[in-house]
N, C-alpha and C positions, 0 to 999 in steps of 0.2 A: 521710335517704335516701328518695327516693320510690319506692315501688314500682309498676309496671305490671301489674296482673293486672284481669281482668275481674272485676263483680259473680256473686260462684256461691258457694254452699254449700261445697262441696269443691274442690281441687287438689291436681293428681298432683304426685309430687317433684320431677319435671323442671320442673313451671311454676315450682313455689317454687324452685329451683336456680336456673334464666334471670333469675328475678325479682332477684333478690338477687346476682345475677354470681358462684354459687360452684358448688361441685360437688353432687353429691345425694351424698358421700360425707359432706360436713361436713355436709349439713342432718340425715344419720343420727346423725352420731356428736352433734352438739348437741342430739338427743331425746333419746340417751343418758345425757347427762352433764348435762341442766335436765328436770326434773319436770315444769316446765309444759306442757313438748310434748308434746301425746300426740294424734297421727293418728287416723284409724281407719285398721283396715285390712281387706279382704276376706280371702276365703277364700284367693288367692294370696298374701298377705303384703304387695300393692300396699299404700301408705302411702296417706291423701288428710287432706289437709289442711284445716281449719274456718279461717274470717276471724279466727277467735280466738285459732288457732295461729301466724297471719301475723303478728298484731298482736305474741306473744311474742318469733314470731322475729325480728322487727323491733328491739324493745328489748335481746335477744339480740345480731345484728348492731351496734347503735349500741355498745354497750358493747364488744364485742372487739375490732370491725375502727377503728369511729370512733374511740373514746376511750383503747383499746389495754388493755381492762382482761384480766386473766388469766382462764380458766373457773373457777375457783376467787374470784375477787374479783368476777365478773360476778353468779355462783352467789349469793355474800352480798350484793351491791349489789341484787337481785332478792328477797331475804327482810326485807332492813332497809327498804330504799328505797319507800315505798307511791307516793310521787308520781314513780317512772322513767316511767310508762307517759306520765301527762300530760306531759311531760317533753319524749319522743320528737316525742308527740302536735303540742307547740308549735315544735319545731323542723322538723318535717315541712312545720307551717305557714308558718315564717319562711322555710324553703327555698322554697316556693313564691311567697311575695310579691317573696320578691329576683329569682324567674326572671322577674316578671312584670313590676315595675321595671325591669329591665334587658333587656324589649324594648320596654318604652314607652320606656325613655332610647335604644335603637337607633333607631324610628321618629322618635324626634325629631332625632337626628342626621341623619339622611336628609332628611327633612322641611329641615331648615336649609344644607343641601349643594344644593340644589335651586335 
């Protein structure tokens, strides 16, 4: 899954919520229930988000929504698993070279229609 956020230090929960197509209910309750996440927050309780929490909640997301694993099987798949991150990392990549293939094989199509 590629995510859309700009280069920044922090993001609020609504950017991580858009980013990721869920609610900022689930990105709370997945602090809750993975260690790894941990925001800061000010003095009103607003959560913000480090590129570092992204990256979690990325391998976070690939394993529940992608792979259909349970918070529980995710939970251990995240404590056994040292190479999930590179993992995500490489398929992130392969996601992008196939979008990118498959508009150079559109322009060629066109290009041949012509």
């Amino acid at each position: 899954m590629k995510i859309n956020l700009p280069d920044k230090l922090y993001y609020s929960i609504g950017e991580v919520a858009r980013a990721f197509d869920v609610n900022t209910s689930l990105i709370r309750y997945w602090e809750q229930e993975f260690p790894i996440i941990k925001p800061k927050k000010n003095k009103k309780g607003n959560r913000y988000f480090t590129p570092e929490d992204i990256k979690n909640l990325q391998i976070i997301y690939h394993l529940v929504k992608e792979k259909g694993y349970t918070l529980d099987g995710a939970r251990i798949a995240l404590t056994t698993n040292n190479k999930i991150s590179e993992t995500v990392t490489l398929i992130d990549r392969l996601e992008f070279i196939k979008a990118e293939l498959l508009k150079l094989k559109e322009s060629l199509v066109e290009k041949d229609s012509e």
